[in-house]
N, C-alpha and C positions, 0 to 999 in steps of 0.2 A: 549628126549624120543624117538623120530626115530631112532637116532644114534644106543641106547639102543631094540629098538622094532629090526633093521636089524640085530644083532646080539645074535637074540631070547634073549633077556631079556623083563619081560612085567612089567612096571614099570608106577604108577599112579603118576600124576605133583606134589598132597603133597608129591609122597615119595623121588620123582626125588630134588623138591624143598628142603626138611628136608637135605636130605646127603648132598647138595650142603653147605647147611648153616653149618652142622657139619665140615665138608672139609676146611671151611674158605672162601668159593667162595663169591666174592661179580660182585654184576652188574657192565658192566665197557661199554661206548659207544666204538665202535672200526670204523676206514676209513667207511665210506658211513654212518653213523649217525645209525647202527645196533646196538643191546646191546645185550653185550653174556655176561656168566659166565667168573671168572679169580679168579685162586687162584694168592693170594699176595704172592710176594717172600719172607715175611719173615714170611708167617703165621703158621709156628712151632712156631714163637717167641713167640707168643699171648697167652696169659693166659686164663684156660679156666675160671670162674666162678665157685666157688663150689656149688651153684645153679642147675647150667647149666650141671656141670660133676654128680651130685646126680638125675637129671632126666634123663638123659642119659641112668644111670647105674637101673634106677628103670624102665625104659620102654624097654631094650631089657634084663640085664640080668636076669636067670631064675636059677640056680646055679653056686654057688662059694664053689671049692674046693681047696687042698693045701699039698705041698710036699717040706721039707726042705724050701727052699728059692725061691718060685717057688708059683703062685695061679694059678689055670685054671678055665675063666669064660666061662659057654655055656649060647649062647645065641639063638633066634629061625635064622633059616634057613638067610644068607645073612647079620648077623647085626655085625657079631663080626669084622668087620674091622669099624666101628662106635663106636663102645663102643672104642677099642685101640685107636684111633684118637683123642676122649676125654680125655684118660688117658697120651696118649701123649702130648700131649698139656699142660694139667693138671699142669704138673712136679713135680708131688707129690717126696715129697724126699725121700721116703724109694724104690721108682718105678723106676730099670735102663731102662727097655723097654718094649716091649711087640710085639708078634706076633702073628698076627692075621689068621685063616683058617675062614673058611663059616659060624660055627656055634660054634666056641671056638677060645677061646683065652688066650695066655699065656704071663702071665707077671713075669718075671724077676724080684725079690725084691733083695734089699741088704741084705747081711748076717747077719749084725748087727740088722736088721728089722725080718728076716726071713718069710715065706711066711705065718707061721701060722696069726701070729699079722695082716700083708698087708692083708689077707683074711677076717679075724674079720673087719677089717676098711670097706673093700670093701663090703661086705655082709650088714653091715649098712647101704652105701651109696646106697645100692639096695634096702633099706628094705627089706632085707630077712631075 
């Protein structure tokens, strides 16, 4: 949170603590018996929960829309690199990628899926 507070971000310990756990960061002791954050080297590998990706996608997104083979989710100010991180992870198979800005997010479906149907799934998994 200091790190974050000197470079004007104002960020409260659940919300510091939530993204870390989203990120895959787990407690690690490091030389002098301190304990910091570390993401694991393989934590893309890790599967998310469809659980875990359905409240993800129901606590930041707030629309989901859709073009050819293509969905854009907005979500509020700060979360849309949280929701892709889930959907990353995820490895949903109709989902190639996703790029994340502040408050949208764009994910890449296959052609064979196209964005409409990935958008109906995704919109569910939001409850919207």
């Amino acid at each position: 949170m200091e790190l974050l507070a000197a470079d004007g971000v104002v960020a409260t310990q659940a919300t510091v603590s939530r993204d870390l756990e989203e990120l895959g960061a787990v407690k690690v002791r490091i030389p002098g018996g301190t304990v910091a954050y570390a993401i694991p080297e393989h934590a893309k590998e890790r599967a998310v929960p469809e659980d875990h990706l359905r409240r993800v996608m129901g606590e930041f997104v707030v629309e989901v829309a859709h073009s050819a083979n293509l969905v854009v989710l907005r979500t509020p100010p700060g979360s849309a690199h949280v929701v892709g991180s889930a959907l990353d992870r995820a490895g949903l198979p109709d989902v190639l990628g996703t790029v994340a800005g502040d408050d949208t997010l764009l994910v890449v479906c296959s052609e064979q899926a196209g964005g409409a149907r990935v958008a109906g799934e995704l919109a569910s998994l939001a409850g919207l």
